[in-house]
LUMFIFI-778245 format. One record per residue (C-alpha): residue in one letter; x, y, z. Coordinates in steps of 0.05 Angstrom, whole numbers, plus 5000, padded with zeros to 4 digits. Example, Ala and Ser with C-alpha at 12.3 -4.5 7.8 and 13.67 -1.06 7.14 Angstrom:
residues 2
a524649105156 s527349795143 
END
This chain:
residues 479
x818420372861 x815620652797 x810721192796 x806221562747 x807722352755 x805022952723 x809023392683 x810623982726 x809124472686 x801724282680 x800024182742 x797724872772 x793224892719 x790224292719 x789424312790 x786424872792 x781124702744 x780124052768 x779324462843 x774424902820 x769924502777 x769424022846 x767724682892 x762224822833 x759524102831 x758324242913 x755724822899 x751324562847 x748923972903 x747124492954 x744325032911 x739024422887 x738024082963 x736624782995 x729924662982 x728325222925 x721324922903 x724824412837 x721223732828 x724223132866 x727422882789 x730823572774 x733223572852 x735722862842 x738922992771 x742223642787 x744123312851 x747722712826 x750723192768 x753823592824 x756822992860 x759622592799 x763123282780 x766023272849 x767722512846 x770422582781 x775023232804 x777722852860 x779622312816 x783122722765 x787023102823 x788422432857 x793322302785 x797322942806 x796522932882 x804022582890 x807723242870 x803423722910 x805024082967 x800323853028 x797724633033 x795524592970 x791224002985 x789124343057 x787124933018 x782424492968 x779724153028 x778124703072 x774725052994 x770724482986 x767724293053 x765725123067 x759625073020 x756924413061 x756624733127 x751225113099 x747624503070 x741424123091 x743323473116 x744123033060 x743922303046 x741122053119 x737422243171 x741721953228 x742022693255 x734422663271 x736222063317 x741822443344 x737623023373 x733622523395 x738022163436 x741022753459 x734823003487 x732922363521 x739222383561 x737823063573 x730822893609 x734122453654 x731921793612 x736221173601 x738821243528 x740620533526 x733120173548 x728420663517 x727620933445 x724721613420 x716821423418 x717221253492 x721221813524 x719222303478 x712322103458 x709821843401 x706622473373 x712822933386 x715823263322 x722623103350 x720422323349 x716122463286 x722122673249 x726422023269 x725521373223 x720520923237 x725820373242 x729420813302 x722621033341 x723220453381 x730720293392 x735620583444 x741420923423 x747220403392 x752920993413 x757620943463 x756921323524 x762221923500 x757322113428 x751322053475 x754322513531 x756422983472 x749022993445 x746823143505 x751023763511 x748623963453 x740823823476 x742624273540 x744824803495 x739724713426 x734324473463 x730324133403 x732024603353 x733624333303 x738324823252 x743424963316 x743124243340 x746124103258 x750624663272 x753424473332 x753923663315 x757723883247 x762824223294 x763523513322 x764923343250 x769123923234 x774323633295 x774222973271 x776623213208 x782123653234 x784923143282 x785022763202 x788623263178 x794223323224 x794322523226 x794822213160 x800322583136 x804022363198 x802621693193 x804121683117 x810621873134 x812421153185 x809620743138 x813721083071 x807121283030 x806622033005 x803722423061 x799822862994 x797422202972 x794121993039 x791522803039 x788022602972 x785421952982 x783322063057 x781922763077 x778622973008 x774922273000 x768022522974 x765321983037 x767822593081 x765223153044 x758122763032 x757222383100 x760922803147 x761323563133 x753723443098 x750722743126 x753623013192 x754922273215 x759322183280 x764121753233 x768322313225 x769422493300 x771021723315 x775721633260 x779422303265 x780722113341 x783221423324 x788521613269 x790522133320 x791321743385 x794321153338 x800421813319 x800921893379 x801921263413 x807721033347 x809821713362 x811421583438 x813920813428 x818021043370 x824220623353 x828921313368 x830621563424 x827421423491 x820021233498 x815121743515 x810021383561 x805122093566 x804722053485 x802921333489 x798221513548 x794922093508 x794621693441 x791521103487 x786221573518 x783921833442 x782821153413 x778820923475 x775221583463 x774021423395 x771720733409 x766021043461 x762821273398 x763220633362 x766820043381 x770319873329 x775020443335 x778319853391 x781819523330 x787020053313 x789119963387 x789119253381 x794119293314 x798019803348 x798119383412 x800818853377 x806519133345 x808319423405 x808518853445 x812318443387 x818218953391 x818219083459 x822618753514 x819718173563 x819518793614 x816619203560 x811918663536 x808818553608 x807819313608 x803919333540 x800318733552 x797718933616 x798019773599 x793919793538 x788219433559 x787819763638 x788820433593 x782420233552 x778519973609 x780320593650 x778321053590 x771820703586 x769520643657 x770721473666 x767621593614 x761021073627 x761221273698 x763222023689 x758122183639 x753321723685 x750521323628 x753420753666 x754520113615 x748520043591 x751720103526 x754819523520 x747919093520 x745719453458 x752719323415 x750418773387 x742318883374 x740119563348 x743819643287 x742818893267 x735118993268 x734819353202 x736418823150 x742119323105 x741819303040 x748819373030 x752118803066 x754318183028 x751817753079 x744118063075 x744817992998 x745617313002 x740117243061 x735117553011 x737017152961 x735416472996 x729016883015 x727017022949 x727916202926 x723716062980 x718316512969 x717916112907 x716515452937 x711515832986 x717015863052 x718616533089 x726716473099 x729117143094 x729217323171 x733016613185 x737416583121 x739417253138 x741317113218 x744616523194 x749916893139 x749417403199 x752516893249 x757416633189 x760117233173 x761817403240 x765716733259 x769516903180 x770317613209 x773817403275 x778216943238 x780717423187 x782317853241 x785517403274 x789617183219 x791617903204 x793218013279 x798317453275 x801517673213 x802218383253 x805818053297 x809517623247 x812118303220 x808618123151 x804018723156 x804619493190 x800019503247 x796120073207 x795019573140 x792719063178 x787619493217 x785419813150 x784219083130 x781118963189 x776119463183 x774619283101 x773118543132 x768418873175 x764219173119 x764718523067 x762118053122 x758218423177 x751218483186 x750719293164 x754319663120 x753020413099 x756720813052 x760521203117 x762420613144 x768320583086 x771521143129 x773420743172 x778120293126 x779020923085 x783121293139 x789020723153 x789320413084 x790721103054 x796621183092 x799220443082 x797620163021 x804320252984 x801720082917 x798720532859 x794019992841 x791519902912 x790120612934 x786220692860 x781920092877 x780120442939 x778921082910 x774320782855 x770120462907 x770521092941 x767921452884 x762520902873 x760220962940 x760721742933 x755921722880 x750321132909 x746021492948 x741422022921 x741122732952 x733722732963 x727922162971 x723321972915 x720321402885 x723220812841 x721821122776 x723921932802 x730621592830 x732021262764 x729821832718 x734622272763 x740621822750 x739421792678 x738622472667 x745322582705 x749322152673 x746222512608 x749023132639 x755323032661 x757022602598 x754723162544 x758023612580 x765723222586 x764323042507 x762423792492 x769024062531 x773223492500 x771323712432 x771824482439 x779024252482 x777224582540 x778824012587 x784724122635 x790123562590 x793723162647 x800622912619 x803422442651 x811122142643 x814221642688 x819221772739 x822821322799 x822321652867 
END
């Protein structure tokens, strides 16, 4: 397979520039979000300025990352997610929700029948600080983020700077269980265990909505690709199986799917192949073993935590009731919506719920059809989970710019072709680049992202002219 390499000899110094220019662009985005006293445009502007300098680092180390060492790109990751643990959280406000589920469990209350306003109270800062679209909802976590959050309540109370602090940590294991993980994996499927680093573990999605949105993305995904290494590791095709690895890889993703649920799908990939090369014996053990594993996982932990199941009433509601922008299938709802409001007729709500119910019966037959090509051998279990997950966000009902983790973290260490990791990595950097660091209105938000683009722009013309950009050369080898 052909390849596009640097020249050796230039890349320790582009890398390095291209390193430090994305560790200033962070620096840049916190210095400007810490809340020095600059007008929502300039915060915006300087923000987005920050994060395309980031973006645009990763990409340029992304065309040299298949002849670096993976320290190198440990070293760049642990640099440029340092300045983030001291950062406001950026980009959502999911974290407010957190505490606040955490410290309804806390008091005793049902996480999964009663929402902030009415276990908190409707005047409480803790509720106050919550979006109005969450006031009212239970938690839509599994029973292992909401027993964590607790934890957290019992030991933060409702303050609010160690509650970020300690939920970050969450993060911060999520994204070490990544990085000892996707090289791994690389390695069964044949990609280059620095190129899954890149695409993956330095994804400005993880630096933005993990280390700084402080989502619990990071902590379900990291446990996935680690419990999915471990079970291949246990069933692999040398040597003798090792039931306790494929027990302790099956215990991770059930973890992982007691945050969200759709964690479940790597183990259903990974089932699959398992089962395919298995013996009858074997098959009747996988079959049987993978699913009692998961159930086994989940009661403990439901029952453990006692949260009981209440969860699983909410999976399909609370997320669905804010109409995402985002999703395909809400596009096109709002669409129909606005013809109608045309002729007089309110059909967003219904147009919506229909492409809602649509997309799921196209979802479950894409996965479906990449389940049985799994099993046909036609796709690694990993690819087809990946695939899975990117079906997920073009035809569900939500879609956020985290979410892209999900598909992120398997189809960076299975796509085998140049062109398909780079169209991930420019919808990565899209997506890295689509939500503004602070609120503001319409014509703030707009003025920001001009003046950004003004920014970064002048200044790549200005250093291309005075030939002070790093000069990637590139020649072609065979490896």
């Amino acid at each position: 397979m052909q390849n596009v390499l640097p020249a050796p000899e230039k890349t320790g110094l582009n890398i390095s520039a291209l390193h430090w220019a994305g560790f200033l662009g962070i620096a840049v985005l916190v210095l400007v979000t810490s809340g020095i006293g600059l007008p929502s445009v300039l915060v915006v502007a300087l923000g987005v300025a920050g994060m395309a300098t980031l973006v645009l680092s990763w990409l340029g180390i992304g065309r040299l990352a298949a002849g670096l060492p993976e320290r190198r790109l440990y070293w760049i990751a642990v640099s440029w997610c340092a300045p983030l643990l001291f950062a406001r959280p950026l980009f959502s406000g999911d974290i407010n929700s957190y505490l606040a589920q955490g410290l309804i469990a806390a008091k005793g209350f049902d996480t999964y029948l009663v929402g902030p306003a009415e276990a908190l109270g409707a005047d409480s800062p803790v509720t106050m600080a919550v979006s109005h679209y969450w006031r009212d909802t239970p938690a839509p976590y599994g029973p292992a983020f909401v027993a964590l959050a607790r934890t957290i309540a019992h030991v933060a109370g409702d303050a609010f700077v160690p509650t970020v602090l300690l939920h970050r940590l969450l993060g911060l294991i999520g994204i070490v269980l990544m990085a000892w993980a996707l090289p791994r994996l690389a390695r069964r499927v044949g990609v280059s265990p620095s190129i899954a680093l890149w695409l993956a573990l330095l994804n400005p999605l993880v630096l933005w909505h993990v280390v700084a949105g402080v989502h619990n993305d990071g902590l379900m995904v990291g446990l996935m690709v680690a419990g999915l290494e471990l079970v291949l590791m246990g069933a692999a095709k040398t040597g003798a199986a090792r039931p306790s690895l494929i027990a302790a890889g099956v215990i991770a993703v059930s973890a992982a799917a007691n945050i969200k649920i759709v964690a479940v799908a790597g183990l259903l990939f990974v089932g699959v192949d398992l089962f395919r090369r298995a013996t009858p014996a074997g098959r009747v053990a996988v079959a049987l073993g993978l699913p009692a594993g998961f159930a086994a996982v989940t009661v403990a932990i439901s029952l453990g935590s006692g949260l009981g199941f209440g969860w699983v009433r909410v999976l399909s509601g609370v997320s669905g009731q804010v109409h995402s922008w985002m999703a395909p299938t809400n596009e096109l709802g709002f669409l129909v919506g606005g013809v109608g409001k045309i002729f007089g007729a309110d059909l967003t709500d219904g147009a919506i719920k229909v492409f809602s119910i649509v997309g799921a019966i196209l979802g479950l037959a894409v996965g479906a059809r990449l389940l049985w090509l799994t099993y046909r051998e036609k796709l690694h279990p990993l690819h087809g989970a990946g695939l899975t997950f990117a079906a997920m966000l073009v035809l569900g009902p939500v879609v956020q710019p985290w979410y892209l983790l999900w598909t992120v973290a398997l189809l960076a260490v299975s796509l085998t072709t140049g062109r398909g990791r780079w169209i991930l990595a420019v919808v990565s950097a899209v997506f890295g680049v689509l939500l503004p660091p602070a609120n503001g209105g319409a014509v703030s938000l707009a003025l920001g992202y001009l003046i950004a683009v003004v920014l970064v722009g002048g200044t790549l013309f200005v250093l291309k002219r005075k030939g002070l950009l790093p000069e990637i050369r590139l020649r072609k080898s065979r490896t």
